[in-house]
C-alpha positions as CSV (number, residue, x, y, z in Angstrom):
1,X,172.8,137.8,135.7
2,X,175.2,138.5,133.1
3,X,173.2,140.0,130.2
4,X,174.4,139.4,126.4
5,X,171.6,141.1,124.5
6,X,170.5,144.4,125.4
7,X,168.0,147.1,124.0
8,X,166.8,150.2,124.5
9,X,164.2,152.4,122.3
10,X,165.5,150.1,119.5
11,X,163.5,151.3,116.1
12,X,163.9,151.0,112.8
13,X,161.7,152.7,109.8
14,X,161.6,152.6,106.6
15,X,160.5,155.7,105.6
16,X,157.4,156.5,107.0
17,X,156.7,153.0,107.7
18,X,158.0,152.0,111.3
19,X,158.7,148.4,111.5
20,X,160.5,148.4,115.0
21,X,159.1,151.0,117.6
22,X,161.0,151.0,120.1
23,X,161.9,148.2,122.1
24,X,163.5,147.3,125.3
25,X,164.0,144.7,126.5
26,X,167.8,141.9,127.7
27,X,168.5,138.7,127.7
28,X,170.6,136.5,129.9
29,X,173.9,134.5,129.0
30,X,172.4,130.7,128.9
31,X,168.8,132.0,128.9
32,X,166.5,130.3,125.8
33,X,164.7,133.8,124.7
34,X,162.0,133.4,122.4
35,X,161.2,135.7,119.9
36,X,157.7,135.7,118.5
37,X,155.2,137.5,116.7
38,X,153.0,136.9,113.4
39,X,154.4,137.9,110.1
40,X,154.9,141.6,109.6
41,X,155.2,142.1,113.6
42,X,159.2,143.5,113.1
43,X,160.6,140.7,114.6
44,X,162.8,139.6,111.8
45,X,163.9,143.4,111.0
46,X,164.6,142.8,114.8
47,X,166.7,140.3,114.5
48,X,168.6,141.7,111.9
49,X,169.8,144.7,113.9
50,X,171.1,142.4,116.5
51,X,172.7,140.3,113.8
52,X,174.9,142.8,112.7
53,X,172.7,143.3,109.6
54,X,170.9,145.9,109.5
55,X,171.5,150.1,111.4
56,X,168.5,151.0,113.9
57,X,167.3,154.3,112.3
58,X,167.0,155.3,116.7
59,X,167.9,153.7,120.0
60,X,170.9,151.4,121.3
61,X,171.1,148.0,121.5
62,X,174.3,145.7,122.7
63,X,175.1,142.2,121.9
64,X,177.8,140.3,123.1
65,X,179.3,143.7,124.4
66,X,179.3,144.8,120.9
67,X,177.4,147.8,119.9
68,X,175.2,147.1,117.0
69,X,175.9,150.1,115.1
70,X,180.0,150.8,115.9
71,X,181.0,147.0,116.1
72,X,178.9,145.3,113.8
73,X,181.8,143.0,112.8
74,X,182.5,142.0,116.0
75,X,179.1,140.8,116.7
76,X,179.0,138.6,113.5
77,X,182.5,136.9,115.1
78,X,180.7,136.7,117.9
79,X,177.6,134.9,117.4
80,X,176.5,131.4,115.6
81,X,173.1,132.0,112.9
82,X,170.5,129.4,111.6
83,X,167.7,129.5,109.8
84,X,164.9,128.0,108.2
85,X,166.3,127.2,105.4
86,X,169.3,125.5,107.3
87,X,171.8,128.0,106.4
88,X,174.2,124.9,104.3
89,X,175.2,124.7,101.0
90,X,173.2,121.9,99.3
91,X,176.2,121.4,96.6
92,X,178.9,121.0,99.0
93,X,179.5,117.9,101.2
94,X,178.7,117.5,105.2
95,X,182.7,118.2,105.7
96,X,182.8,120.8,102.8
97,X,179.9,123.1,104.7
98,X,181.7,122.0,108.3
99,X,184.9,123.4,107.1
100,X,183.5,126.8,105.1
101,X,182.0,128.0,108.1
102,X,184.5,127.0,110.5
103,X,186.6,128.8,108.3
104,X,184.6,132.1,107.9
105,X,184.4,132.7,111.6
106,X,188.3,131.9,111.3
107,X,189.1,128.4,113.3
108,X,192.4,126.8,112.6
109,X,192.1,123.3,110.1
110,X,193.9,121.6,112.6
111,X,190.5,122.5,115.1
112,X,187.9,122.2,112.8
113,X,189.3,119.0,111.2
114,X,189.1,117.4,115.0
115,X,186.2,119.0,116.0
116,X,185.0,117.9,113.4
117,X,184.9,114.1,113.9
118,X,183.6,114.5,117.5
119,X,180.9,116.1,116.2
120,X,179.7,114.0,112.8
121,X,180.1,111.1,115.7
122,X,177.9,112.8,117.6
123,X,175.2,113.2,115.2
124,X,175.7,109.5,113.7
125,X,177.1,110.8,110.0
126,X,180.2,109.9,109.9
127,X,179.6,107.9,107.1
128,X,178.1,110.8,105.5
129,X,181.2,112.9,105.1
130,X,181.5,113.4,101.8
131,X,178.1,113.3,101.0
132,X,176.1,116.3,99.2
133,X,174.1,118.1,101.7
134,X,170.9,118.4,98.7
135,X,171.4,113.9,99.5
136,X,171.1,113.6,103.3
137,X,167.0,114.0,105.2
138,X,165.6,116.9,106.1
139,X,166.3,115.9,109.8
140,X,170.1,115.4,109.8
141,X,170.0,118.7,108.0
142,X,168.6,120.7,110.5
143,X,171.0,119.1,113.4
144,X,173.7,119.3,111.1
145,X,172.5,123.2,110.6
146,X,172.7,123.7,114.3
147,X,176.4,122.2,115.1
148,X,177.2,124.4,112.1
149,X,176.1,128.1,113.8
150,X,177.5,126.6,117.5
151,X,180.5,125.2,116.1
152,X,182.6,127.7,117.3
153,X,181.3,128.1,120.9
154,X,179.5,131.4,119.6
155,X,178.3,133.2,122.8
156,X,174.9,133.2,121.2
157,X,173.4,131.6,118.7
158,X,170.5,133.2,116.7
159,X,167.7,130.3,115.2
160,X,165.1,131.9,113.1
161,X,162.1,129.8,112.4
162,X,164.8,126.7,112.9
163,X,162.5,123.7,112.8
164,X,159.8,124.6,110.0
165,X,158.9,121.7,107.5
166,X,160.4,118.6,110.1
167,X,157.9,116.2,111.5
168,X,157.7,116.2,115.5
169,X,160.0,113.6,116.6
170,X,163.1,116.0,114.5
171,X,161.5,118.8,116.4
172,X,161.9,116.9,119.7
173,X,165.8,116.0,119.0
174,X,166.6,119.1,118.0
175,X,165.2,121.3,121.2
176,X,167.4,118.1,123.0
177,X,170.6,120.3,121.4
178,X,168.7,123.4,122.3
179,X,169.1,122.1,126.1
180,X,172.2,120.8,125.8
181,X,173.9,124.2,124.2
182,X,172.3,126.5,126.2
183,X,173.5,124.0,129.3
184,X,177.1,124.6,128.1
185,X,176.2,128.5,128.1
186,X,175.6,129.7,124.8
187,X,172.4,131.9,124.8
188,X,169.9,131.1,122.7
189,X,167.4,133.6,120.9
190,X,164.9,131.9,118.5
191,X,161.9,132.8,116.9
192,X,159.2,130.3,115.6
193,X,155.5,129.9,114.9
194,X,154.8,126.5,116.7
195,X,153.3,127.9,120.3
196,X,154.1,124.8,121.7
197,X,157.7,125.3,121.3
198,X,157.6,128.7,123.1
199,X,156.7,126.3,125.9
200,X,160.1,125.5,125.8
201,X,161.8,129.3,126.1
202,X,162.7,130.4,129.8
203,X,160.9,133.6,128.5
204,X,159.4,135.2,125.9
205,X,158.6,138.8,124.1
206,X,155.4,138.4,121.7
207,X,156.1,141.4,119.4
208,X,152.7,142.7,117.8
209,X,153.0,146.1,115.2
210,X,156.3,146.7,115.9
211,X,155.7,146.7,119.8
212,X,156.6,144.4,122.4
213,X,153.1,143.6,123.3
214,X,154.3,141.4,126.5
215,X,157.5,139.9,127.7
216,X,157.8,137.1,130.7
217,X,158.0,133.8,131.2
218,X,155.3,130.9,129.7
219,X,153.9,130.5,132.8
220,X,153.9,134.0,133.8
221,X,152.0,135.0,130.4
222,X,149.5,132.5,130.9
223,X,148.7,133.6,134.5
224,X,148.6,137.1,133.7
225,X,146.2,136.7,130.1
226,X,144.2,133.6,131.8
227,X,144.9,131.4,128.9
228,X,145.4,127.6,129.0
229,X,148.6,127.5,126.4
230,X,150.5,130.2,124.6
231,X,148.8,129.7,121.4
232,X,145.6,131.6,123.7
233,X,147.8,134.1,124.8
234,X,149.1,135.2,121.7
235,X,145.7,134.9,119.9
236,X,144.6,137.6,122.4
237,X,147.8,139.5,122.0
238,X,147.1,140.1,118.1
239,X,143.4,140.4,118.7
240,X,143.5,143.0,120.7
241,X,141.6,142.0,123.6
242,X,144.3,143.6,126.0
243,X,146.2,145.9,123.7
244,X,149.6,146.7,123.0
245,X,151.2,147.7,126.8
């Protein structure tokens, strides 16, 4: 399988203070990689190398064919980004954060203006065009958040903690566009805290001290740790009942 992200020996320190160690690992074009580990486990200084965001003090690491330390332009062209916060302006209208975007990773108005409809049909806000983002719920928020970072058919789309503070039902529709995008073959790579949602990743690397403590499949981390949900397995991850591999 075509791979879009991969590391090798990734690290990053900061100073003496290694927040990365090390890691390996890929991930697949259309593959739903989650990302997971408890706060202080590296995983967003992680993510920030593979965003373009941040130089590994060691290793080498690859996304979309772009290599994170020469090309880090390229990579920010070629990827979509959301996080908790929703990644919107709350002072600019539905259309006016649509069209800054858009813009920034350099559509035509002529595209984003009619991709534009199909999509606010889509989510049922039409009506909300011109309505201040700060004014709309939480909900439309975060699936208006997510057509924002896939809006130009990024090859992948990084979500970082994408569906804190929504009630359950929001979470529900918004792993529906999850599906639906990584269907139409944008990878996704998404970290969260809700276990139940790593459910949902084909696989997953639990990152504890800076380590990749396991990487597989739900399933296949359940089987191997002997644990009736994820939240088990990670609790014996960060524990320390097996160690760091």
């Amino acid at each position: 399988m075509e791979q879009v992200i991969y590391t090798n020996n990734l690290t990053k320190k900061f100073g003496a203070f290694t927040a990365v160690d090390n890691i390996t690992f890929h991930v697949n074009k259309g593959e739903i990689f989650g990302f997971l580990g408890a706060n202080g486990a590296g995983k967003t200084t992680a993510m920030r190398m593979l965003c373009g965001l941040s130089i590994p003090t060691s290793g080498q690491g690859y996304v979309a064919g772009c290599d994170i330390v020469k090309e880090q332009e390229k990579i920010k062209k070629s990827i979509g980004y959301m996080s908790q916060k929703f990644s919107l302006y709350e002072d600019l209208t539905v259309w006016e954060n649509i069209k800054l975007f858009a813009g920034i990773y350099g559509m035509h108005i002529k595209d984003i203006k009619k991709k534009a409809d199909v999509i606010l049909n889509i989510l049922d806000i039409t009506k909300e065009r011109n309505t201040l983002v700060k004014h709309i719920p939480t909900g439309w928020k975060q699936k208006l958040a997510f057509s924002v970072a896939v809006f130009h058919n990024p090859k992948i789309v990084f979500l970082d903690e994408p569906t804190g503070g929504v009630d359950p039902e929001a979470r529900r529709q918004f792993w529906e566009m999850i599906y639906s995008a990584a269907n139409d073959g944008i990878t996704i790579f998404v970290t969260t805290h809700y276990m139940d949602e790593a459910e949902y990743c084909d696989r997953i690397s639990i990152m504890v001290q800076g380590k990749i403590a396991a990487l597989a499949s739900p399933k296949e981390l359940k089987d191997k740790y002997n644990a009736k949900d994820m939240d088990e397995v990670f609790s014996k991850l960060v524990e320390g009942t097996y160690g760091v591999m």
